[in-house]
ROSE-4610 file (N, C-alpha, C; in Angstrom, 1 decimal, always signed):
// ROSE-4610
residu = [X/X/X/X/X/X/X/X/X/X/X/X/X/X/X/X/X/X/X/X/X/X/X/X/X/X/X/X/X/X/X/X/X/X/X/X/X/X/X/X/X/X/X/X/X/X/X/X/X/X/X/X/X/X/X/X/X/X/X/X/X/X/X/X/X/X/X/X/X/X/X/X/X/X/X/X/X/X/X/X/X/X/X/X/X/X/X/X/X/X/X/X/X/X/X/X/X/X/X/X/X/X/X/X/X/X/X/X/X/X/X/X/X/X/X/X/X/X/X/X/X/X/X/X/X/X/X/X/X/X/X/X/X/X/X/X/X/X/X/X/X/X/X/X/X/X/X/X/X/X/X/X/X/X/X/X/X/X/X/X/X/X/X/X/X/X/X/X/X/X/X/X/X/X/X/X/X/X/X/X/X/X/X/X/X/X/X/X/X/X/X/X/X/X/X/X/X/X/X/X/X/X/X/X/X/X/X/X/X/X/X/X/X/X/X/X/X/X/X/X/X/X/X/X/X/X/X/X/X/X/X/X/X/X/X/X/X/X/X/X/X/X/X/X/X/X/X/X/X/X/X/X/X/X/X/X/X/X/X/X/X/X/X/X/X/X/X/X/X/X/X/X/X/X/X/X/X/X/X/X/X/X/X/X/X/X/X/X/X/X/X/X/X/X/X/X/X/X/X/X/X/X/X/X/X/X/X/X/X/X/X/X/X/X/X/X/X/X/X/X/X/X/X/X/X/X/X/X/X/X/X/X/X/X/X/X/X/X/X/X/X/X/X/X/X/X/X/X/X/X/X/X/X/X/X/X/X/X/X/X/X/X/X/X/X/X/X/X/X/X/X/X/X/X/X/X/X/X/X/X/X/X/X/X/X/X/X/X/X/X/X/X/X/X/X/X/X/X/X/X/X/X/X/X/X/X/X/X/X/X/X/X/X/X/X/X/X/X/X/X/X/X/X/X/X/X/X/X/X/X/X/X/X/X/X/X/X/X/X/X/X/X/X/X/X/X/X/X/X/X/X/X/X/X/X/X/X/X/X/X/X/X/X/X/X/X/X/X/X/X/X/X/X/X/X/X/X/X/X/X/X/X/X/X/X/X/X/X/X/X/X/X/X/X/X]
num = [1/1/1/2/2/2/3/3/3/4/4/4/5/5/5/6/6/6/7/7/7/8/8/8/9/9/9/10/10/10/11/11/11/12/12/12/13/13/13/14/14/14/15/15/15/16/16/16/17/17/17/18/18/18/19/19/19/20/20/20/21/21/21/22/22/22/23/23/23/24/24/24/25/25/25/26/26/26/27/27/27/28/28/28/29/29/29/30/30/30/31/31/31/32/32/32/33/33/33/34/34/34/35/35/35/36/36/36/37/37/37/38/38/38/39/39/39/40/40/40/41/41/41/42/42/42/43/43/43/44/44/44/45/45/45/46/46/46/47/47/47/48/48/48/49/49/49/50/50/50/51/51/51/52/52/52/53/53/53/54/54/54/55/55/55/56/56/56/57/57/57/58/58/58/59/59/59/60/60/60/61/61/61/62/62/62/63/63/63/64/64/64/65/65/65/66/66/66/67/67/67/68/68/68/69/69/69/70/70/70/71/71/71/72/72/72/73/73/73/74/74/74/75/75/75/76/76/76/77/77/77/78/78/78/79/79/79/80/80/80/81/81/81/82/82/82/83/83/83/84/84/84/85/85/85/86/86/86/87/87/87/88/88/88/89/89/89/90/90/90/91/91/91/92/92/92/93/93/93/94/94/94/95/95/95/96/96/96/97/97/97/98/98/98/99/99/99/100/100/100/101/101/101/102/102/102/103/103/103/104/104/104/105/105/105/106/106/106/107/107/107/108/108/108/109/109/109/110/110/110/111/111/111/112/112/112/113/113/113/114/114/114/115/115/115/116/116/116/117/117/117/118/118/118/119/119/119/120/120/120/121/121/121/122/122/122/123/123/123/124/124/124/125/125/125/126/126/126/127/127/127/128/128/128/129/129/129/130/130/130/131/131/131/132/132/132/133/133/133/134/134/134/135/135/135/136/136/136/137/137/137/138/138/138/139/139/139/140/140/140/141/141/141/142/142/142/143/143/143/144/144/144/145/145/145/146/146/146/147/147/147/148/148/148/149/149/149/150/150/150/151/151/151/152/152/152/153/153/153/154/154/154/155/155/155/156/156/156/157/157/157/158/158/158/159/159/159/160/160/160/161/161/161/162/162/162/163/163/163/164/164/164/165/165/165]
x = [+88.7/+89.6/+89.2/+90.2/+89.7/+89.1/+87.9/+87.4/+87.9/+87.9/+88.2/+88.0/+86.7/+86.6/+87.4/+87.9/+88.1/+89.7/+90.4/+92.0/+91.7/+91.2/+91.2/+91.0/+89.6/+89.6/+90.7/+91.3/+92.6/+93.9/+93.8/+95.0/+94.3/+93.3/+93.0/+93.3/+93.2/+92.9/+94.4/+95.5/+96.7/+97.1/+96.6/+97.0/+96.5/+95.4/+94.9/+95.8/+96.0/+96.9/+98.3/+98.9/+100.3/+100.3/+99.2/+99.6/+98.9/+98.3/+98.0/+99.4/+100.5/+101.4/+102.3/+102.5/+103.0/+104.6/+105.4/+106.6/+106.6/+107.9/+109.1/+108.8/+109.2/+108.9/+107.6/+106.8/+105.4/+104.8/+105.2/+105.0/+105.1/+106.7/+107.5/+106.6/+106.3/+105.9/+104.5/+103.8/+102.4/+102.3/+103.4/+103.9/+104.3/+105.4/+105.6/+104.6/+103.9/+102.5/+101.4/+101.2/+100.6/+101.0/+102.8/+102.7/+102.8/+102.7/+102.9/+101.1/+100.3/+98.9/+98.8/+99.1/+99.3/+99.7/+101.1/+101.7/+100.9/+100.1/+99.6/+98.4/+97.9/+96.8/+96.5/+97.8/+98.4/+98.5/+99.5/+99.9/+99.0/+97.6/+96.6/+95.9/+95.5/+94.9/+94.9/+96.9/+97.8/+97.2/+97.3/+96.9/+95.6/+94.5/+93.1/+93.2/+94.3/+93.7/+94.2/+95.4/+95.9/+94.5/+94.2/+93.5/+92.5/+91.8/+90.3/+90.5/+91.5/+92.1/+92.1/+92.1/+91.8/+90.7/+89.8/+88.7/+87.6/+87.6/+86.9/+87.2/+88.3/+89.4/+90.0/+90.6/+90.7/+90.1/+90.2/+89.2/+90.2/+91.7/+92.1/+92.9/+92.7/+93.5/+95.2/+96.0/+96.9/+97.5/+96.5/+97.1/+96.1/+95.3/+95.0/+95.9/+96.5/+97.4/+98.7/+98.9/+100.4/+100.0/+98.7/+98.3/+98.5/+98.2/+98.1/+99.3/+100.7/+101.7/+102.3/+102.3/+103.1/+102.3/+101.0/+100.8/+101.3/+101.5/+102.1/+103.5/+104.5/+106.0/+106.5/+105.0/+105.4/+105.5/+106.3/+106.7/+106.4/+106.3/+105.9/+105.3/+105.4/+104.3/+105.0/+106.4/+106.9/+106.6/+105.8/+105.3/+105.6/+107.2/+108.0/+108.2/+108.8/+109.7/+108.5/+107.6/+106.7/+105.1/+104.3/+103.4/+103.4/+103.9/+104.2/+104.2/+105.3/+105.9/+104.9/+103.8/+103.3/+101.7/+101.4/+100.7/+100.7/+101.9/+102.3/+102.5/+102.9/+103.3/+101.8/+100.6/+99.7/+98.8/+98.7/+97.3/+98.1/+99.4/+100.1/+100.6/+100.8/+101.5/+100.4/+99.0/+98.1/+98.1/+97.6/+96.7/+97.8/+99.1/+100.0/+99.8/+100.3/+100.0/+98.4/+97.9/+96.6/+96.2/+96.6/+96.4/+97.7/+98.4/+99.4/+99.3/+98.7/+98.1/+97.1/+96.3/+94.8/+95.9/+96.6/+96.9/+97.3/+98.7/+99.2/+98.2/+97.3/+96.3/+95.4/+95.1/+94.7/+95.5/+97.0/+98.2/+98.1/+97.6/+98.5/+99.4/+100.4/+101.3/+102.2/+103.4/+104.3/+104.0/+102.6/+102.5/+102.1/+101.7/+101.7/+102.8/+103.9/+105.1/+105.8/+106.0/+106.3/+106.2/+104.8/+104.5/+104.7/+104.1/+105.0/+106.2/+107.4/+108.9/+108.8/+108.6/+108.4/+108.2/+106.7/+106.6/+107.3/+107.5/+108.3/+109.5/+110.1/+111.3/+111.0/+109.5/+109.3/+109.1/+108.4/+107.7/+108.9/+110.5/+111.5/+112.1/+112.1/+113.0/+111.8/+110.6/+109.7/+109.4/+109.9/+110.3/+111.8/+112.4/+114.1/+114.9/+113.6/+115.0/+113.6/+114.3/+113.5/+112.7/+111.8/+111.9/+113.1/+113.2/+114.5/+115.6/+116.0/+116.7/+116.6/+115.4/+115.1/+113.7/+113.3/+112.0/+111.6/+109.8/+108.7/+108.5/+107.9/+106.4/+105.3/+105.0/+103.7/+102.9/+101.7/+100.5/+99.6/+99.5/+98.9/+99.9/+101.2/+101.7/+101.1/+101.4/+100.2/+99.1/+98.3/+96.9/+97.0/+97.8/+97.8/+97.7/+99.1/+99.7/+98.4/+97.5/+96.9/+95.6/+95.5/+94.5/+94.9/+96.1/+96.8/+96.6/+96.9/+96.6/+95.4/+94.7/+93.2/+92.8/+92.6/+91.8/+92.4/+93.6/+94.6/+94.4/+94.6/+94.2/+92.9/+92.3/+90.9/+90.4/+90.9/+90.5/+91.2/+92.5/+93.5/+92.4/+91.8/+91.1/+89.7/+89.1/+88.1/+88.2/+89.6/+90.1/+90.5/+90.9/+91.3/+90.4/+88.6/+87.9/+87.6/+88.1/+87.8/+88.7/+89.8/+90.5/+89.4/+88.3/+87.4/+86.5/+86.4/+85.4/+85.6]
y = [+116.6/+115.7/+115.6/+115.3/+114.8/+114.0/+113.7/+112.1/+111.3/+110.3/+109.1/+108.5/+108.3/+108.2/+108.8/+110.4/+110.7/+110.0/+110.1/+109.6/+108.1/+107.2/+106.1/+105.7/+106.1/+106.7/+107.1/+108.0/+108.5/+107.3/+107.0/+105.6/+104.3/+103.7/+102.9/+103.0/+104.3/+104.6/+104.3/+104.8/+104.9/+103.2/+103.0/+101.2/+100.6/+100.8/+100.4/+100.6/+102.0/+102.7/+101.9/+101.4/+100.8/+99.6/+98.9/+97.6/+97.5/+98.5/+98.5/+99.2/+99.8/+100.6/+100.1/+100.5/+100.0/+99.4/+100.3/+100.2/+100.3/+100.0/+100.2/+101.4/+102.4/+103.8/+104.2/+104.2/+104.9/+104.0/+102.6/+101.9/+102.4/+103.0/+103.9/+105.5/+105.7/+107.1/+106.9/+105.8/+105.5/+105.3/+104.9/+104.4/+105.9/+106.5/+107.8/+108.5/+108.9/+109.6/+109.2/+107.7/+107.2/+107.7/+107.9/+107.8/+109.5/+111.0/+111.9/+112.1/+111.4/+111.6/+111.3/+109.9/+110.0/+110.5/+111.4/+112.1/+113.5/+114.4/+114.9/+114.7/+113.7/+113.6/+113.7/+113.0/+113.1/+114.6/+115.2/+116.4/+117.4/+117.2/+118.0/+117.6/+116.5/+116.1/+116.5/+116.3/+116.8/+118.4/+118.9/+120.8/+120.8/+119.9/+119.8/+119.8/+118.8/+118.0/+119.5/+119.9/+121.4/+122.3/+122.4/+123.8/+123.5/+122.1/+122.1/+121.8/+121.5/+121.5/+122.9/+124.1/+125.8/+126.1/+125.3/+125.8/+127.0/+128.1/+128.9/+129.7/+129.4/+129.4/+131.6/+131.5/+132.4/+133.6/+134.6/+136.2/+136.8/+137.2/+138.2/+138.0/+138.9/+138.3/+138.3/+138.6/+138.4/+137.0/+136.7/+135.3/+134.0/+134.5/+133.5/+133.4/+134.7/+134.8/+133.8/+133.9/+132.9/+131.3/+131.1/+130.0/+129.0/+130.1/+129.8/+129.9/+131.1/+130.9/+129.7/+128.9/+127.6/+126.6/+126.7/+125.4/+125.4/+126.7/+126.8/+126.5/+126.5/+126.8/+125.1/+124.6/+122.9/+122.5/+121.7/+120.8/+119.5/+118.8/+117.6/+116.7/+115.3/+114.9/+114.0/+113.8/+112.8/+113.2/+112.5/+112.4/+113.4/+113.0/+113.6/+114.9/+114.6/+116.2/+117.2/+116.6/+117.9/+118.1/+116.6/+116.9/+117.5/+116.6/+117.3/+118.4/+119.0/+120.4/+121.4/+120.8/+121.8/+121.8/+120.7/+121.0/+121.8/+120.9/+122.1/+122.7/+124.0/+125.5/+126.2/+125.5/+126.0/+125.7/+124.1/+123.6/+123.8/+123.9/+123.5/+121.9/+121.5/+120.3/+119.6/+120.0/+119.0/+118.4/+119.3/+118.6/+117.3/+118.1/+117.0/+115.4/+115.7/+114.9/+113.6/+114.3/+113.6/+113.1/+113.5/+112.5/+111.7/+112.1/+111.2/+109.6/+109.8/+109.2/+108.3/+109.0/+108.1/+107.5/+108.0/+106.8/+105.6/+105.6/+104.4/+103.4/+104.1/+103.7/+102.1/+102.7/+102.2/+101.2/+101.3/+100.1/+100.4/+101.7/+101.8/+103.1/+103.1/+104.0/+103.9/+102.3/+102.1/+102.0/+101.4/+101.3/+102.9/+103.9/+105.2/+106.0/+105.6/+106.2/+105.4/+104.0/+103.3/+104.0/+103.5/+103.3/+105.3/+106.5/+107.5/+108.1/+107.3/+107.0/+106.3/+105.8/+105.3/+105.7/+106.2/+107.4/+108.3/+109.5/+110.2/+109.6/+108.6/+108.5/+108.6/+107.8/+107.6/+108.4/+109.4/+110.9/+111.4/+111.7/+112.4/+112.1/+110.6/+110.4/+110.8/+110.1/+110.9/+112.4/+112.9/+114.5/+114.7/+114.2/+114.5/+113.9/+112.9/+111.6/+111.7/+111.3/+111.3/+110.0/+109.2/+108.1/+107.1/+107.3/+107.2/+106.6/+107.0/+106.7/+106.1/+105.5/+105.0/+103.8/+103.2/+102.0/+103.2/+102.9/+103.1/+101.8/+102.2/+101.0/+101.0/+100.1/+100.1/+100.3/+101.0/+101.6/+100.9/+99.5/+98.2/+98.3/+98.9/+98.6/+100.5/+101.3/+102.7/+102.8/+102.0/+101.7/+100.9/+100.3/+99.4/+99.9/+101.3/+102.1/+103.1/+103.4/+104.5/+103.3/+102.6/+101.6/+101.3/+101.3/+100.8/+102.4/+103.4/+104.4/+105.4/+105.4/+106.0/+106.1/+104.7/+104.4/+105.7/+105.6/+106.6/+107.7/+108.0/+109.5/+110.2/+109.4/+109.5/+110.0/+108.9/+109.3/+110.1/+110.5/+111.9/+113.3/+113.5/+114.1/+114.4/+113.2/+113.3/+114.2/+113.5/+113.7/+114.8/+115.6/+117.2/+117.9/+117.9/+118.5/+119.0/+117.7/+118.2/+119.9/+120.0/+121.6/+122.8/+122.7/+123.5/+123.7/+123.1/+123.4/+123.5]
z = [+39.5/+38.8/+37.4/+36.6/+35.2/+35.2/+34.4/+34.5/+34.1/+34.9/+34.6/+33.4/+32.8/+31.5/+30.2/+30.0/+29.4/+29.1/+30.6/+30.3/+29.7/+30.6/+29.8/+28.6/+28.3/+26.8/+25.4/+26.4/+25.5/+25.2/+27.0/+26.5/+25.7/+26.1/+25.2/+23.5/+22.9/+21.8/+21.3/+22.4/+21.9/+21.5/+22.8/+23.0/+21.7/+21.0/+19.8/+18.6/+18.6/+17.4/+17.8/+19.0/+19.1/+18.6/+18.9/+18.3/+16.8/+15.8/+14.7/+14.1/+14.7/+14.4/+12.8/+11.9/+11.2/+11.2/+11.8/+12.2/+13.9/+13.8/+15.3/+15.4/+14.8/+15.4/+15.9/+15.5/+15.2/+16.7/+16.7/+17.9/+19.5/+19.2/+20.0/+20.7/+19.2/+19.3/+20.2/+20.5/+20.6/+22.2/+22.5/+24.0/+24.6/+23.9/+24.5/+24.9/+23.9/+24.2/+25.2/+25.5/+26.4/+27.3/+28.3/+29.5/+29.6/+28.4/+28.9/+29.0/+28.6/+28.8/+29.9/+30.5/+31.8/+33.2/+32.7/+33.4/+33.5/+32.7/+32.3/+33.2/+33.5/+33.9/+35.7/+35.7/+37.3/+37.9/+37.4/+37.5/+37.5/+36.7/+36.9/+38.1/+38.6/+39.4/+40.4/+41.1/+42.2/+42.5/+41.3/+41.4/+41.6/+41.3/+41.8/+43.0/+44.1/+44.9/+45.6/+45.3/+46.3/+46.2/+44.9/+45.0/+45.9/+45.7/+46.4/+48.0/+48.8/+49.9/+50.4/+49.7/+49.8/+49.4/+48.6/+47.9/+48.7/+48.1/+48.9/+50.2/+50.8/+52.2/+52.0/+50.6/+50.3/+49.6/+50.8/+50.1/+49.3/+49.6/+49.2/+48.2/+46.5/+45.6/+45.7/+46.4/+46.3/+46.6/+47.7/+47.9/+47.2/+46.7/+45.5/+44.5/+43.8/+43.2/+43.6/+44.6/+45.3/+45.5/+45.4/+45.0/+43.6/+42.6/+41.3/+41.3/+41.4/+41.1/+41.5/+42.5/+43.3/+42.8/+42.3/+41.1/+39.9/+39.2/+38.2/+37.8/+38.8/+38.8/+39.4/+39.7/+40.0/+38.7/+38.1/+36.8/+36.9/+37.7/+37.7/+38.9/+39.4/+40.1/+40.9/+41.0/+42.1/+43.7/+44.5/+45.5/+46.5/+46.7/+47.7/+47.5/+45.9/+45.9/+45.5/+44.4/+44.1/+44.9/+44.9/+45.6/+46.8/+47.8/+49.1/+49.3/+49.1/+49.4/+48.7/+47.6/+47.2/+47.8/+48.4/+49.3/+50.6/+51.3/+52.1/+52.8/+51.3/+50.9/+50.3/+50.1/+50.1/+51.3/+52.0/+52.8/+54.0/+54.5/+55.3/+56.1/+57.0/+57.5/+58.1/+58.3/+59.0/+57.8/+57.1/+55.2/+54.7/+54.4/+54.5/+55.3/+56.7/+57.5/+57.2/+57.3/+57.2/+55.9/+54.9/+53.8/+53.4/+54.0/+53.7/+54.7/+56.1/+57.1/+56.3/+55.8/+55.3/+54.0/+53.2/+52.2/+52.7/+53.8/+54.6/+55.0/+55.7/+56.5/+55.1/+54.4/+53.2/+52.6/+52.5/+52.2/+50.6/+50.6/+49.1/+48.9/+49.9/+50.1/+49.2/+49.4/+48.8/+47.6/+46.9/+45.7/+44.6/+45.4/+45.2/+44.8/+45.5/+45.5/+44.7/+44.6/+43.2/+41.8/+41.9/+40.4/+40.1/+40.9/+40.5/+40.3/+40.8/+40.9/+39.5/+39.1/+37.8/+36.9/+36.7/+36.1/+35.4/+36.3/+37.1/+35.7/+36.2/+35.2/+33.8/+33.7/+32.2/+31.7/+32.0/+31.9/+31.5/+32.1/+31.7/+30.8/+30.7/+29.2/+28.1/+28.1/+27.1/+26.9/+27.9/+27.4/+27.5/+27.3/+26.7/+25.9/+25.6/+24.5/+23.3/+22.0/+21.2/+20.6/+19.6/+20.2/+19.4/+18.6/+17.9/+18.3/+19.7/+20.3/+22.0/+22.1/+23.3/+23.2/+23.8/+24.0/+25.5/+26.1/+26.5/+27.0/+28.2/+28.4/+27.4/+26.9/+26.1/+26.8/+25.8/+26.6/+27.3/+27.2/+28.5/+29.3/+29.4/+30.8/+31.1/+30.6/+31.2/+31.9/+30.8/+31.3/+32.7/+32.6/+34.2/+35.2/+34.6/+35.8/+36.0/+35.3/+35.2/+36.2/+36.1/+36.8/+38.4/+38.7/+40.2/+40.6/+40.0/+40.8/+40.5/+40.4/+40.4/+41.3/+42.0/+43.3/+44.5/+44.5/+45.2/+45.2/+43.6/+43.6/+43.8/+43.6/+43.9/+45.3/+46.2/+47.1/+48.0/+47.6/+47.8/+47.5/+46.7/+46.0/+47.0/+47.2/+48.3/+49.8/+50.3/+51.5/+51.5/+50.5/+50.4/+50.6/+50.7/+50.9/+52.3/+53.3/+54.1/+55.0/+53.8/+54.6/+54.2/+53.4/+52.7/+54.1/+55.0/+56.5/+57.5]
C-alpha cells in the first residue's frame, strides 16, 4: 500500500493551502484536488490488494500479463462495480467471499461502501465539472473520509495475503 504517512501528508498540506486560499476559487480548487488524491490513493491500494492476493501464484508471462491488463482497464474504486469484480476476475470467488466476510465480520462494511459511494461521486464530478462551476467537500471532510477508511483498507490489504500460500 501507499503509506499512510505520505497521503496524509499530502491532504493536510492541501487543507492548509484551503483555508489560507485567497479566493472562492483557489478554495475550490484545493478541495478538488484533495478528494482526487484521495481517490488516487484508494484505487492504487485496491490494485495492491488484487495483485498481492496473486503475489508470486503466477509463472507464466501471459497471464501475468492479463493481470496487469484487468488492473489497468479498472478506472475507478466503487466497491461493487469495480473492486469486486476485479478481484474476482483475478483471485477468484473464495478471495472475494472471504474478505468481503472478514470486513462484515469487523462492522465496517456499511461504512466502507458508504463513504466509497461517496467518493466515487465526488471523484466524478472532480473529474468532469470544472471548479468554476461546482462546490467539493473541503479537505477536513477528505481527511476524515481518508481516516474512517484506512483502518479497512488496511486490513483488506493484510487479508489478501493469505491467497499468496
Amino acid at each position: 500500500m501507499i503509506s499512510k504517512q505520505e497521503i496524509e501528508r499530502d491532504l493536510i498540506k492541501l487543507k492548509r493551502l484551503y483555508e489560507k486560499a485567497p479566493d472562492t476559487h483557489t478554495s475550490v480548487f484545493y478541495s478538488k484536488l484533495a478528494i482526487l488524491e484521495l481517490s488516487s490513493w484508494i484505487e492504487l491500494s485496491f490494485d495492491k490488494i488484487v495483485k498481492r492476493s496473486i503475489n508470486n501464484k503466477l509463472t507464466l508471462c501471459k497471464y501475468q500479463a492479463l493481470v496487469e491488463s484487468s488492473i489497468k482497464r479498472n478506472n475507478s474504486f466503487s466497491y461493487k462495480n469495480h473492486f469486486i469484480p476485479m478481484l474476482q476476475k483475478i483471485s477468484g470467488l473464495v478471495a472475494c467471499e472471504d474478505i468481503e466476510t472478514k470486513i462484515k465480520s469487523s462492522g465496517k462494511f456499511e461504512q466502507l461502501t458508504n463513504e466509497l459511494t461517496i467518493l466515487v461521486e465526488e471523484r466524478n464530478k472532480a473529474a468532469h465539472v470544472g471548479v468554476r462551476h461546482t462546490t467539493y467537500d473541503a479537505p477536513s471532510v477528505t481527511i476524515q473520509r481518508f481516516k474512517d477508511l484506512y483502518p479497512t483498507i488496511k486490513d483488506m490489504y493484510t487479508w489478501s495475503v493469505r491467497y499468496c500460500s
